[in-house]
Each structure stands twice: as C-alpha cells, then as structure tokens.
C-alpha positions as CSV (number, residue, x, y, z in Angstrom):
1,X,-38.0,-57.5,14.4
2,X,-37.7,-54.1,16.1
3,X,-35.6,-55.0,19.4
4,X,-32.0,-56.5,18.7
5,X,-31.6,-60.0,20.0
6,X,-29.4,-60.1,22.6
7,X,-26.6,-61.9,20.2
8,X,-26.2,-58.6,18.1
9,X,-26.4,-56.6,20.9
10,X,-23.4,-58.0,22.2
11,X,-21.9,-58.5,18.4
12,X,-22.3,-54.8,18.1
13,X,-20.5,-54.4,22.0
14,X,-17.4,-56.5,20.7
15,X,-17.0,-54.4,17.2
16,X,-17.0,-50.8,19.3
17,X,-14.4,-53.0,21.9
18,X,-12.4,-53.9,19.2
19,X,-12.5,-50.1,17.6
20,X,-11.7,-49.1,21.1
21,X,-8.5,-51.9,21.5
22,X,-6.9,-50.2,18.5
23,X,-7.9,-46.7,18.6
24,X,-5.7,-46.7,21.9
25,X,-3.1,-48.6,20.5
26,X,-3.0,-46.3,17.5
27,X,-2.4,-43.5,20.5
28,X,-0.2,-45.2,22.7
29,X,1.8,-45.5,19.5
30,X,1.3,-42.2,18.0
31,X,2.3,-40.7,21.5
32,X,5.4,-42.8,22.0
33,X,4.0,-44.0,25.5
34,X,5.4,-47.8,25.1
35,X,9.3,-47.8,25.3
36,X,10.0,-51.0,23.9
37,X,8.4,-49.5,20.7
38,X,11.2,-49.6,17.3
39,X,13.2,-46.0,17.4
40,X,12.7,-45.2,13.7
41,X,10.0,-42.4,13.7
42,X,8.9,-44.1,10.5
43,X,8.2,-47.6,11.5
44,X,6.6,-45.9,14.1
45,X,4.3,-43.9,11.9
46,X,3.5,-46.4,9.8
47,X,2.0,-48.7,12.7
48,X,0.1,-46.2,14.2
49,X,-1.5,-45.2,10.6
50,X,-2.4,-48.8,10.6
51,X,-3.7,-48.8,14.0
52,X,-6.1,-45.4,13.3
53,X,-7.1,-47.1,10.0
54,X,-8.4,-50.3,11.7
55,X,-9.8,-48.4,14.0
56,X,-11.9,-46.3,11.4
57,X,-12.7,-49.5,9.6
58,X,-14.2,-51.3,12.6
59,X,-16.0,-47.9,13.0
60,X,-17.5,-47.9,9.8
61,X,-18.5,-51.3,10.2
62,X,-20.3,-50.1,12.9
63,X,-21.9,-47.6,11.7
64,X,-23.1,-49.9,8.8
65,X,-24.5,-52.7,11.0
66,X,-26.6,-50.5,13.1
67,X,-28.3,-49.7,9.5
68,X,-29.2,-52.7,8.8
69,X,-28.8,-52.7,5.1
70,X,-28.3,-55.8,3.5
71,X,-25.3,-55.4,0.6
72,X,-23.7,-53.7,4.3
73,X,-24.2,-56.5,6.2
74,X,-22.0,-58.9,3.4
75,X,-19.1,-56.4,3.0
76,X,-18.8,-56.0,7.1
77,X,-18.6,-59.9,7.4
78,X,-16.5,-60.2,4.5
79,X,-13.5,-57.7,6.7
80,X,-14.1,-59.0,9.3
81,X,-13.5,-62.9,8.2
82,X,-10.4,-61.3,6.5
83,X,-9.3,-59.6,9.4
84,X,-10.1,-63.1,11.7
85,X,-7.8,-65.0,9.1
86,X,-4.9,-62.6,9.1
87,X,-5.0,-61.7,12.7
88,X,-5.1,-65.4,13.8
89,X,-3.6,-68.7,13.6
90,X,-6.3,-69.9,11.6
91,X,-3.8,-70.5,8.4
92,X,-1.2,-72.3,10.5
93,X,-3.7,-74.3,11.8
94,X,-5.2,-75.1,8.3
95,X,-1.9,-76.0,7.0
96,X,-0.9,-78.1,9.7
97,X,-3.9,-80.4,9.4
98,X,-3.9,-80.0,5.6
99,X,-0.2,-81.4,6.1
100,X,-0.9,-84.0,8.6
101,X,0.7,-87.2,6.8
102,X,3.9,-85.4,6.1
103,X,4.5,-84.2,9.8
104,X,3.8,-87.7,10.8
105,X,5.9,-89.5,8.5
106,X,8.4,-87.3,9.3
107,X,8.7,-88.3,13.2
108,X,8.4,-92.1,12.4
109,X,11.3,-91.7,9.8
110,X,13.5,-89.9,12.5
111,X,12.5,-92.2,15.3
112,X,13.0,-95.6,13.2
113,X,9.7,-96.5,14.1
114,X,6.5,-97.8,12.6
C-alpha cells in the first residue's frame, strides 16, 4: 500500500497534536507563564521535565510510525496504551464495574431496602 489510508493520516495528525499539547505545556511551565503554578522552583522543574519528555516520546513515536517498521509499530502502541491507562479514567472505571455487587449492596444496606 503506498498512499496512507485516511485513518493513519489522521492517527499520525493526533500524535504530532498531542507532541504539540505538551511541548507547550512543558514551555508554559518552564517559562512560568501560568500563575496558579506551585512556587517551589523544583516542583516546577520537575513537571516541565516531564512535560519535554512526553513530548520527545510522542516525537519519537512519530518518527517511528512514519517508518513503518514492524517491531516499531508494537512498542509505539504499547506507550501509548500505557499512557491512555494512566492519563485516563480507564482504571476507575474498570474497578468500579469490577466492584459492582459491593457498591450495590452497599446502598441497599444503608437505605434498608431490598
């Protein structure tokens, strides 16, 4: 297939976007443009570290899509499926319907009813 579908196109449109989203935020922070921002030049540091690194990372992944290579394609989805699950509510959500019975016999124990 020599063209890209329209599908990875816009895949590979939402990865730079998402580079972009925290490439900013890594400035905003590095530049101490947002006021409500902790004071402690360390916290500080340490976020927008975290920021450039994601930012790098999503680069990278990238980079290594637009090869095409396969072992790259694996290790690309496998951050990003970690970074869905830690930026997300995904766990909560797992949990909570894991954990269904005991939320519900909960409320009918502390409403009395059945």
């Amino acid at each position: 297939m020599s063209t890209r579908p329209l599908s990875v196109r816009l895949n590979l449109i939402f990865i730079f976007l998402n580079f972009l989203v925290w490439l900013v935020l890594g400035v905003i922070i590095a530049a101490n443009l947002q006021p409500s921002l902790p004071a402690q030049r360390l916290l500080k540091g340490i976020m927008a570290a975290m920021s450039f690194t994601s930012a790098v990372i999503l680069l990278a992944a990238l980079i290594l899509l637009v090869k095409r290579k396969h072992s790259d394609y694996f290790i690309v989805l496998g951050f990003l499926i970690v970074t869905a699950l830690l930026g997300t509510n995904l766990i909560p959500i797992v949990l909570l319907i894991k954990d269904h019975a005991w939320y519900l016999q909960e409320e009918t124990l502390a409403t009395g009813e059945r």
